[in-house]
N, C-alpha and C positions, 0 to 999 in steps of 0.2 A: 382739665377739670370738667367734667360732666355737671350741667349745669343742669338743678332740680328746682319744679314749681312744686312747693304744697298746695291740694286742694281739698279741706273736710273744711264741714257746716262748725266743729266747736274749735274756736279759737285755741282752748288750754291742749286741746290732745294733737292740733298741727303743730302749734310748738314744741309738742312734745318728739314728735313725728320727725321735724325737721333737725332737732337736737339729737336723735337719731344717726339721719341723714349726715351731719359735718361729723360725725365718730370715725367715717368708712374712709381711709383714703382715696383722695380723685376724685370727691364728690363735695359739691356746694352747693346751697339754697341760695337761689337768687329772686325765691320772694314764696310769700301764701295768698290764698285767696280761698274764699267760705262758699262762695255761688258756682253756680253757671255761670251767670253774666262776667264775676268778677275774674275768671278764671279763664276765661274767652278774651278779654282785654287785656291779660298779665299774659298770655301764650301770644300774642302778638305784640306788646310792648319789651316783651322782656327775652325773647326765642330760647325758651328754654330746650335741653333735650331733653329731659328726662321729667313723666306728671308722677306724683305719687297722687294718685285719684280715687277720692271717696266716692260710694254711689248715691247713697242718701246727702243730697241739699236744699235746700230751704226752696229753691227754684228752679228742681227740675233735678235729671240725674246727673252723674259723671257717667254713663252711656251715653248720653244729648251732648257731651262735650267730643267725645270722641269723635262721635256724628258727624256733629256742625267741622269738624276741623281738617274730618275724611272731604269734605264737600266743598272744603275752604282751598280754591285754587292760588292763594297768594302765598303759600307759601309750604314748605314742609311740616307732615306735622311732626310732632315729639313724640317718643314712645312712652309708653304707659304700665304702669306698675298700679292695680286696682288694690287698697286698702281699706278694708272695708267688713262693717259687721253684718253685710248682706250673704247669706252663706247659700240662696236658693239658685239650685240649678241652674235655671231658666235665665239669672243674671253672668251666670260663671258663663254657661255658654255663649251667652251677647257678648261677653267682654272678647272673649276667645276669638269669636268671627270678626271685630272687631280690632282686634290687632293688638289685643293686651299685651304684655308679655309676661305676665305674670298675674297673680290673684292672691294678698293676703289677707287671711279672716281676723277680725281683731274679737280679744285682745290679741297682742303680739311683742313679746320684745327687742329689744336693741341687736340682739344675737340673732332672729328669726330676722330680720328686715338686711341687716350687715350680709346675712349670707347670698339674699337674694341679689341682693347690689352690686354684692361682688362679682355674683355672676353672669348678671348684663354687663359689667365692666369687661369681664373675658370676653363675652360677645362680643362687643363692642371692637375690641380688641381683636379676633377672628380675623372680622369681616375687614379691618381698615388692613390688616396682610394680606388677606387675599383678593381686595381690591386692587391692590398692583398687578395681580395677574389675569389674564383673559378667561379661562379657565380653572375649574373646583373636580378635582377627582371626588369619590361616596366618601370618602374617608373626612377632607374637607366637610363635603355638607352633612355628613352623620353628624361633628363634629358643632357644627353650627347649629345646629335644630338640636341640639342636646344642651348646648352651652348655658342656656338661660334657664335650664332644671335642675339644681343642683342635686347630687344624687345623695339619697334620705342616709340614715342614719339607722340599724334595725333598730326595732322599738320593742321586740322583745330579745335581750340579749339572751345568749349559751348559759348553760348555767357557769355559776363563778364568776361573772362579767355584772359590775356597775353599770345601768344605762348613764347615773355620771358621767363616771370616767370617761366609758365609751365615747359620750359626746363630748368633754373635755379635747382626747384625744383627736376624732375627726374635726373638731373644729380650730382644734391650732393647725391642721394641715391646710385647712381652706384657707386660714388667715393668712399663712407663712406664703401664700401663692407659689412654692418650689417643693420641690422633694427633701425630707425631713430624715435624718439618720433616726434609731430608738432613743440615741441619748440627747437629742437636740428636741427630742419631742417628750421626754422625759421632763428635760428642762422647763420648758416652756410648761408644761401643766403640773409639774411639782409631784408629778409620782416617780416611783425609781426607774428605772434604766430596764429591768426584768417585767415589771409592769406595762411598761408603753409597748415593747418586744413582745407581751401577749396579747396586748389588745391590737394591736396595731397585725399580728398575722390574724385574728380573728377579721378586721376588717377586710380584707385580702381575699381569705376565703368569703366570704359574704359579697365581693364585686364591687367595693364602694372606695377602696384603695388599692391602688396596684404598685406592688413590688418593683426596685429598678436597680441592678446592682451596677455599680460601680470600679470597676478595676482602676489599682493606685499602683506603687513603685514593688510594692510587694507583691504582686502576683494574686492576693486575696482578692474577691470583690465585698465591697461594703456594701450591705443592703441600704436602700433607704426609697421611702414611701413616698407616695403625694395622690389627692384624691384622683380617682380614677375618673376616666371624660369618655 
């Protein structure tokens, strides 16, 4: 379980945040906090891994928390996912050098924050296999330095193409975390079988899902997708 601190200034929208948060499998809140201050005392009472961090607080930023925590020798700090309606440059870059690992502008919903989690989760994941070994070939670290971006979705589709659906479609692939046949990813989003089989090679061509076939007893390979890393 990846264990998560909420930290924004309005009580109703970290609730909101952290109900979120328990949607994603592997991931649990193990508490909020509204300040600086209170958010610096919960990262040490409570060791979380993982801050979902506002920038705007009542006493200072979620930058200042980072800071203080980069500077804090007792302990590890947690990584950080900045959520937040601060959209200016000059904080995206702070966050960045800072060791974010991400940046989400609000509003935002359940499916926008789900996708990002999931894919610190892969991260996450990466690094604890490849920490068994002494050694990372580029493939390895291209691998890791991409894991935590999940790759977008186009936003203007071909013509004939629902951005729906389309999103429908790549998003039960991120969820499924495995390689998806047309008709198993038909299923899951409720379009037919000829439908998912043209969205799903349009994703393909576009770089965002990659092809993988399958050989069975018959000699055939079955296609089947998963997002592309």
């Amino acid at each position: 379980m990846i264990r998560t601190l909420v930290v924004d200034d309005d009580f109703r929208v970290g609730q909101i945040h952290g109900d979120y948060v328990r949607r994603v499998a592997g991931f649990g809140v193990v508490g909020e906090a509204a300040s600086v201050a209170e958010a610096l005392i919960a990262v040490r009472a409570l060791r979380p891994d993982l801050l979902l961090l506002d920038i705007f607080l009542p006493d200072g930023s979620g930058l200042d928390i980072l800071r203080r925590l980069s500077q804090d020798q007792g302990g590890t700090r947690p990584d950080a996912l900045m959520i937040t309606a601060d959209h200016d440059i000059s904080s995206v870059r702070a966050a960045m050098k800072l060791g974010a690992i991400g940046y989400l502008v609000k509003p935002f919903g359940s499916a926008d924050l789900a996708e990002r989690l999931n894919a610190y989760r892969q991260l996450r994941d990466r690094v604890d296999a490849l920490s068994r070994a002494s050694t990372a070939d580029q493939a390895d670290v291209d691998a890791l330095f991409s894991a935590a971006r999940p790759p977008a979705v186009p936003r203007v589709p071909a013509k004939g193409h629902s951005a729906p659906t389309l999103s429908a479609i790549h998003q039960a692939l991120r969820t499924a975390q495995r390689a998806l046949s047309a008709a198993e990813a038909a299923e899951v989003t409720g379009v037919s079988r000829a439908t998912a089989q043209r969205y799903l090679s349009y994703l393909v061509k576009e770089g965002t899902v990659r092809l993988e076939l399958r050989y069975g007893t018959n000699g055939r390979p079955e296609h089947r997708y998963r997002i592309a890393r």
